[in-house]
C-alpha positions as protocol buffer text, in pm:
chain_id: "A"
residue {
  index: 1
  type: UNK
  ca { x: -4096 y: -1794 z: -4767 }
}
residue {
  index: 2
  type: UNK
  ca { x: -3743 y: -1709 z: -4661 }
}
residue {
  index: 3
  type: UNK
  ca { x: -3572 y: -1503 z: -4465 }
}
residue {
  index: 4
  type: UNK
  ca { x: -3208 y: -1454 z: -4514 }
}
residue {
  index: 5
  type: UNK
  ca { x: -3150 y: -1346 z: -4155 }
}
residue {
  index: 6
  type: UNK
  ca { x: -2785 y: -1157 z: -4226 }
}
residue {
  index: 7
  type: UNK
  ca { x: -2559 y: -998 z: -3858 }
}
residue {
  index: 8
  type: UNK
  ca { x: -2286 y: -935 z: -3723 }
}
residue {
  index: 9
  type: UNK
  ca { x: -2074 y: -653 z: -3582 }
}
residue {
  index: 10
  type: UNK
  ca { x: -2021 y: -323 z: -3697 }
}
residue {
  index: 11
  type: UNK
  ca { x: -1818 y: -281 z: -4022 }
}
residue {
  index: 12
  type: UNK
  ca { x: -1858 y: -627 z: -4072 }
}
residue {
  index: 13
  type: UNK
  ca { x: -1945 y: -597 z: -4443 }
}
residue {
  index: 14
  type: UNK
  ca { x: -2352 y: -685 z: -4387 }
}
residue {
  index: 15
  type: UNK
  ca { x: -2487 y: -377 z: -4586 }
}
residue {
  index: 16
  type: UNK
  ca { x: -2234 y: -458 z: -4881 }
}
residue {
  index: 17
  type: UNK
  ca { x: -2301 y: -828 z: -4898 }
}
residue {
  index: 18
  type: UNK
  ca { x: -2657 y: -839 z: -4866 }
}
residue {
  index: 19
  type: UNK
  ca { x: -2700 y: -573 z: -5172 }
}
residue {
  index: 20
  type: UNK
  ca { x: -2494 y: -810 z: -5375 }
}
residue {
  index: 21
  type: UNK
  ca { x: -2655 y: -1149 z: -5304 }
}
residue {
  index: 22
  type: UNK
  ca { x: -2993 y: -898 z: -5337 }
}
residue {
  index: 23
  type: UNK
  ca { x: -2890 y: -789 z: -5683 }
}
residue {
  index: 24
  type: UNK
  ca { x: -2825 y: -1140 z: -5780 }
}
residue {
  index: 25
  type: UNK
  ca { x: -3091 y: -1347 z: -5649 }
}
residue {
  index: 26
  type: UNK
  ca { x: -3372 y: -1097 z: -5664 }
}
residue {
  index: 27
  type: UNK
  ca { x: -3470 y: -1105 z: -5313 }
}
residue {
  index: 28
  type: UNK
  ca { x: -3535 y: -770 z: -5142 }
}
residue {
  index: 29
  type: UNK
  ca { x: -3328 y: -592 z: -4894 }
}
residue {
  index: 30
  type: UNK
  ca { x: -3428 y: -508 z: -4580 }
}
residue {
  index: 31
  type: UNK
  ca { x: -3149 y: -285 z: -4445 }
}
residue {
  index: 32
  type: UNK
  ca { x: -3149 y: -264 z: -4077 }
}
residue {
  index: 33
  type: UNK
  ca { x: -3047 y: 102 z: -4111 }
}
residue {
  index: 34
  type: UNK
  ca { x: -3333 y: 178 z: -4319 }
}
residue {
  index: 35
  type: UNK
  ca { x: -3575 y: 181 z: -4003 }
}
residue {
  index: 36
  type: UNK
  ca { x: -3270 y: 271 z: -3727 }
}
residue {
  index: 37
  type: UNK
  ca { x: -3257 y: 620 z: -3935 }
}
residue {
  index: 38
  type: UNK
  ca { x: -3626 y: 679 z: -3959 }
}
residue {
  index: 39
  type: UNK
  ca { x: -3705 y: 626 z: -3641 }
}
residue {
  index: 40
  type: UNK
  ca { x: -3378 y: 806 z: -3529 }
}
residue {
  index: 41
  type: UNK
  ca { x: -3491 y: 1117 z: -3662 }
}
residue {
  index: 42
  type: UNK
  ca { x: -3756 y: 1160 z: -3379 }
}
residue {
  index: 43
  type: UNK
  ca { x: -3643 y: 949 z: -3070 }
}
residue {
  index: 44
  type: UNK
  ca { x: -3315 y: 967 z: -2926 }
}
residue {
  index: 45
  type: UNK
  ca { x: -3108 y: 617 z: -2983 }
}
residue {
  index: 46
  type: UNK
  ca { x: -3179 y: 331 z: -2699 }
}
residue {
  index: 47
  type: UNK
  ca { x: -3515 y: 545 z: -2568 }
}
residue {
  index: 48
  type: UNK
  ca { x: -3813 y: 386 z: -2523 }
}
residue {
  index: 49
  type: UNK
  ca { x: -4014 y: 555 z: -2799 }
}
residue {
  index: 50
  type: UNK
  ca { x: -3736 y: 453 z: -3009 }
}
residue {
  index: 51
  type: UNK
  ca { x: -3702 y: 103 z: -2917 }
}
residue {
  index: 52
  type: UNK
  ca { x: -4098 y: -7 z: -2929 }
}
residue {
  index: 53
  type: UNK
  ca { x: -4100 y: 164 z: -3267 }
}
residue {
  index: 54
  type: UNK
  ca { x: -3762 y: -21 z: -3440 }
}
residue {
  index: 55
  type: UNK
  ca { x: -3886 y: -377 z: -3342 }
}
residue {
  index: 56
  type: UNK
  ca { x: -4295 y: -279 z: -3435 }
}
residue {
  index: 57
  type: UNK
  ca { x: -4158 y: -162 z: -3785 }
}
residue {
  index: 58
  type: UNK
  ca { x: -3909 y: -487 z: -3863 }
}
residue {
  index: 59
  type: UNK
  ca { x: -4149 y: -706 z: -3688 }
}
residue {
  index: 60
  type: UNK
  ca { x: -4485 y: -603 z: -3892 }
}
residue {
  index: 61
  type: UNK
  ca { x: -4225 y: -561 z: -4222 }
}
residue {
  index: 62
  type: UNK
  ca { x: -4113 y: -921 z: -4189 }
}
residue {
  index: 63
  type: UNK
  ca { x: -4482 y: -1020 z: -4111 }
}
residue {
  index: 64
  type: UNK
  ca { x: -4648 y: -843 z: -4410 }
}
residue {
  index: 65
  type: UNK
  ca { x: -4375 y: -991 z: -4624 }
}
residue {
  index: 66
  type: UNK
  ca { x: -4422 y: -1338 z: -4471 }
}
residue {
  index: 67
  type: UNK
  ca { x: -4810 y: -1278 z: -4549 }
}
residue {
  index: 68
  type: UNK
  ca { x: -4711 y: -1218 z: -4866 }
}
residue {
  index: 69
  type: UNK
  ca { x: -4471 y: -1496 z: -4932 }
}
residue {
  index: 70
  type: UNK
  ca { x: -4205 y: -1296 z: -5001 }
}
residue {
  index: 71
  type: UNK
  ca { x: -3848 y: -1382 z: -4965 }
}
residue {
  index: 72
  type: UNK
  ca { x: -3631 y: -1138 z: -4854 }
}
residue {
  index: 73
  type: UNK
  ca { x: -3310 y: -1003 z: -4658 }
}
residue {
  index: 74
  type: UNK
  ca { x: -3284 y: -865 z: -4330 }
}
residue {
  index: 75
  type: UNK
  ca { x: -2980 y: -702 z: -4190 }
}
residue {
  index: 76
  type: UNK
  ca { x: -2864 y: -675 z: -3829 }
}
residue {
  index: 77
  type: UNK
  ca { x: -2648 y: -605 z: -3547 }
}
residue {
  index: 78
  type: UNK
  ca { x: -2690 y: -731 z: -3231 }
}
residue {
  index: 79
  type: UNK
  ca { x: -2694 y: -468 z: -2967 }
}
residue {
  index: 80
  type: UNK
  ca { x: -2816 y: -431 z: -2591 }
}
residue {
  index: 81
  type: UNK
  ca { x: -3119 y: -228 z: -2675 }
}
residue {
  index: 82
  type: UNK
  ca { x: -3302 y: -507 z: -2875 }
}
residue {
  index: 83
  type: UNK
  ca { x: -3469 y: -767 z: -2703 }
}
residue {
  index: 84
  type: UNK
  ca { x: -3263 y: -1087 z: -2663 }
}
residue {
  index: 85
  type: UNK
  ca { x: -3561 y: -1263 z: -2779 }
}
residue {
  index: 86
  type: UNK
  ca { x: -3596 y: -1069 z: -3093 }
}
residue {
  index: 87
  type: UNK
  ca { x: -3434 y: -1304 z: -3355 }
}
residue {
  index: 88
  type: UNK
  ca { x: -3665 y: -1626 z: -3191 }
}
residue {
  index: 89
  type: UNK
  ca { x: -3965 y: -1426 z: -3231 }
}
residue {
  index: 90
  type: UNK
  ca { x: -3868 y: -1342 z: -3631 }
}
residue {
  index: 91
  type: UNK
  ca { x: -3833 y: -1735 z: -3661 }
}
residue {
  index: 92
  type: UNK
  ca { x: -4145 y: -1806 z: -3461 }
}
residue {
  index: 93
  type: UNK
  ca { x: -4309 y: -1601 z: -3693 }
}
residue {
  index: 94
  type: UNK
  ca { x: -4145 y: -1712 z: -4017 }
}
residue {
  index: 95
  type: UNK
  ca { x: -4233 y: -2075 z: -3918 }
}
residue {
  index: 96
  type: UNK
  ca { x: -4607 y: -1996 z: -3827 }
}
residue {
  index: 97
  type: UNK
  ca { x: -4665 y: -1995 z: -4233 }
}
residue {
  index: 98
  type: UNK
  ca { x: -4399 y: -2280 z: -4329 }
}
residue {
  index: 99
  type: UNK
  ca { x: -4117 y: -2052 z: -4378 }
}
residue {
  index: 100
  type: UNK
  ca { x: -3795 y: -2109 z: -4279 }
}
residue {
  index: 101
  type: UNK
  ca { x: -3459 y: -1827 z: -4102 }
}
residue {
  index: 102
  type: UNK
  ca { x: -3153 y: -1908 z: -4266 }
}
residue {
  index: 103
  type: UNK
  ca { x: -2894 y: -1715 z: -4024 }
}
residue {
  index: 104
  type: UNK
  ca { x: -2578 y: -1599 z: -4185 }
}
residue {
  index: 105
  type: UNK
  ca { x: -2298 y: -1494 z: -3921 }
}
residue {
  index: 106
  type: UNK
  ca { x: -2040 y: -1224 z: -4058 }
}
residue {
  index: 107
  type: UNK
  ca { x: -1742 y: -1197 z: -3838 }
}
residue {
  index: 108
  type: UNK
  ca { x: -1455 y: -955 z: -3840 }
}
residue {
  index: 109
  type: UNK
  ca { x: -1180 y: -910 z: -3598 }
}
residue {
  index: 110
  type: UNK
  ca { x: -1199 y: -559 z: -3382 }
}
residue {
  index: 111
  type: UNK
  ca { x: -887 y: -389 z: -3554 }
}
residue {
  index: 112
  type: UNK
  ca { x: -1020 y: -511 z: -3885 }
}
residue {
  index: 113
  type: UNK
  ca { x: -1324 y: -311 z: -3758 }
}
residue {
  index: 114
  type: UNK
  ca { x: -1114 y: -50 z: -3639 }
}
residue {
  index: 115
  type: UNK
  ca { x: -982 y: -1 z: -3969 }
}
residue {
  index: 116
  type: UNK
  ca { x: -1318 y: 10 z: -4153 }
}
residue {
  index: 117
  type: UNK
  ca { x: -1522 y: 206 z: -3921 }
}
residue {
  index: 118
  type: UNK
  ca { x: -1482 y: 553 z: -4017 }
}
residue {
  index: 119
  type: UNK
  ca { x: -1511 y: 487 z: -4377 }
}
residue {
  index: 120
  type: UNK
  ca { x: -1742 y: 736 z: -4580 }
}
residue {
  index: 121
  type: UNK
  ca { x: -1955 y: 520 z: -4705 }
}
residue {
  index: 122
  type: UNK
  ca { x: -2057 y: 411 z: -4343 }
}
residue {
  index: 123
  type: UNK
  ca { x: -2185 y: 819 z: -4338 }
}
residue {
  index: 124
  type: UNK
  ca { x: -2473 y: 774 z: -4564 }
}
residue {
  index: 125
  type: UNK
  ca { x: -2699 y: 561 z: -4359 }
}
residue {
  index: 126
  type: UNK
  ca { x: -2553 y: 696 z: -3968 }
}
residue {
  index: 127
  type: UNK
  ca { x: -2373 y: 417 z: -3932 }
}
residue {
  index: 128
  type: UNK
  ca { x: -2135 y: 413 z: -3652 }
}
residue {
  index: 129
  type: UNK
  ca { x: -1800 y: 614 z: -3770 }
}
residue {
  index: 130
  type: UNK
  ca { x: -1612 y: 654 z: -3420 }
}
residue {
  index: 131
  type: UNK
  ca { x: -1352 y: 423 z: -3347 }
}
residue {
  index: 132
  type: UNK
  ca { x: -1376 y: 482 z: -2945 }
}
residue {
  index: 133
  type: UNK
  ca { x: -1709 y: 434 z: -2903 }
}
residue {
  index: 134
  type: UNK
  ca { x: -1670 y: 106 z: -3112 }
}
residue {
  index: 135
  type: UNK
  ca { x: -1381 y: -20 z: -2873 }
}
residue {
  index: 136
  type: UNK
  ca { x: -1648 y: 130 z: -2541 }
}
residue {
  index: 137
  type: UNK
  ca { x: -1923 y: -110 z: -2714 }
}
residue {
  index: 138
  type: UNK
  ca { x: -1728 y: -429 z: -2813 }
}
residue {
  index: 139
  type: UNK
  ca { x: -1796 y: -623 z: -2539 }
}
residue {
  index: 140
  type: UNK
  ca { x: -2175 y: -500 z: -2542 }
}
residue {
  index: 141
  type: UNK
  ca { x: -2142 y: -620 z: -2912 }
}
residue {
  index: 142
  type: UNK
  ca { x: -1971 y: -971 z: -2811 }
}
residue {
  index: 143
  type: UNK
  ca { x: -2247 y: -1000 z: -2538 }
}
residue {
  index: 144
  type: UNK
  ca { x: -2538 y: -947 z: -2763 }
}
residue {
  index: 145
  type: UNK
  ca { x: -2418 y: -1161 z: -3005 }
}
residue {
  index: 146
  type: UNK
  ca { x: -2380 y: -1452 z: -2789 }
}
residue {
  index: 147
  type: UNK
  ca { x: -2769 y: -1474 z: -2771 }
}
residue {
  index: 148
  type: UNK
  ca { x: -2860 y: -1539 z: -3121 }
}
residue {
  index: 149
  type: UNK
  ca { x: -2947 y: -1885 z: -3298 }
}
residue {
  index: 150
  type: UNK
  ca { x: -2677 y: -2079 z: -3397 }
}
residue {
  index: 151
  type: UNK
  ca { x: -2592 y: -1982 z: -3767 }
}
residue {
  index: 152
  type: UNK
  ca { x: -2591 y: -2180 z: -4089 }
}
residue {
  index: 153
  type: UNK
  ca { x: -2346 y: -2008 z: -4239 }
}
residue {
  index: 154
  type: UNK
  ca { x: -2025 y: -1805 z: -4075 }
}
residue {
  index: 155
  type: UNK
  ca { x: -1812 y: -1613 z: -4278 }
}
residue {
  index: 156
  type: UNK
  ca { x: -1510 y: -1406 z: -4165 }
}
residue {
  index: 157
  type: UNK
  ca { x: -1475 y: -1087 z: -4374 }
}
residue {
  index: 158
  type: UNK
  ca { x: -1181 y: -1010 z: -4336 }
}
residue {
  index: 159
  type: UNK
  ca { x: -1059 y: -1322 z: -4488 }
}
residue {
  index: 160
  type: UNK
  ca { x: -1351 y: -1348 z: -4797 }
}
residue {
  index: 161
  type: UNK
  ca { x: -1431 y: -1028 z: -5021 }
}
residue {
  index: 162
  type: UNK
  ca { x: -1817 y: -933 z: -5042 }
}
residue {
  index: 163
  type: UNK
  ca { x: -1883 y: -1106 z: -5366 }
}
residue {
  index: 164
  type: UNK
  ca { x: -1718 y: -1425 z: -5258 }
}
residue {
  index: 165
  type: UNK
  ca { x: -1914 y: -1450 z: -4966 }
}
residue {
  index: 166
  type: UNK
  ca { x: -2242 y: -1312 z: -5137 }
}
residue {
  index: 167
  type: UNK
  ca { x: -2150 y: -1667 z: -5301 }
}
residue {
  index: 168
  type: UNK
  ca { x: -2131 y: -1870 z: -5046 }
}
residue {
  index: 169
  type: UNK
  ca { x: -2521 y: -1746 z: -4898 }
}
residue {
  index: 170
  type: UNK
  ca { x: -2651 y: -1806 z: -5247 }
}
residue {
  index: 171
  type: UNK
  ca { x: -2511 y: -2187 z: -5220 }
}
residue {
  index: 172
  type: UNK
  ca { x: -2617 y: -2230 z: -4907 }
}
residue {
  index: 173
  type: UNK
  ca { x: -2994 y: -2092 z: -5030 }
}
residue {
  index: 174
  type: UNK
  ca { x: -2998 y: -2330 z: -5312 }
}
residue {
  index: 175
  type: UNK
  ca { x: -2881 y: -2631 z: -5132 }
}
């Protein structure tokens, strides 16, 4: 089993990318946003209801897929209200079965962001659209970040288009 383990900051292009390397290499797509929205719709962001139930629902996801030995994507943004140990436990649990967390790093530089941020098509899942509250959270952003596993793979997307860097995950998966 593998887990294509896909983050980076808002805007960054993870949504887009991951739906094309899903589309071409069958693997499913876990979309971050998917569970942030359901469980959104009860608890407030960043409360503890809210919190317990967005890391039970990835974690016992990514289990039942790794049970299953299914493949698959996984989207996600750093951010101070999940653990710091979060991403260690998904590859603790990935490796329990023989499975391996390929981490893919997008990167984007904050006016790059800036620019992207209130775009439409960020509406449809409640993705962040507000340009000040991106700049109030950057360096919450930055700090989170700093705490994940080194990746395999960084791209900068502002400097690659989705498809190319779709791409370059699927050559790092087959190597």
């Amino acid at each position: 089993m593998k887990l294509v383990f896909i983050y980076g900051p808002p805007a960054a292009g993870k949504y887009t990318i991951a739906k094309i390397l899903s589309e071409r290499t069958g693997l499913p797509l876990f979309h971050n946003h998917l569970v942030v929205d359901a469980v959104h719709a009860v608890f407030p962001f960043g409360s503890p209801n809210f919190i317990r139930l967005r890391e039970t629902f990835w974690m016992e996801t990514i289990r039942a897929a790794r049970d299953e030995n299914r493949s698959l994507i996984f989207t996600f943004q750093p951010e101070g209200s999940v653990a710091e140990d979060f991403p260690s436990r998904v590859v603790n649990l990935i490796r329990e079965t023989g499975g391996k967390t390929v981490f893919v790093r997008l990167t984007l530089s904050q006016e790059e962001q800036e620019a992207r941020i209130a775009n439409e098509d960020r509406a449809k899942f409640g993705k962040l659209r507000d340009v000040s509250l991106l700049k109030d959270l950057h360096a919450q952003f930055e700090a989170s970040e700093s705490t994940m596993p080194p990746a395999a793979l960084t791209i900068d997307t502002g400097a690659l288009s989705p498809e190319d860097a779709a791409t370059r995950i699927e050559r790092l998966l087959s190597d």
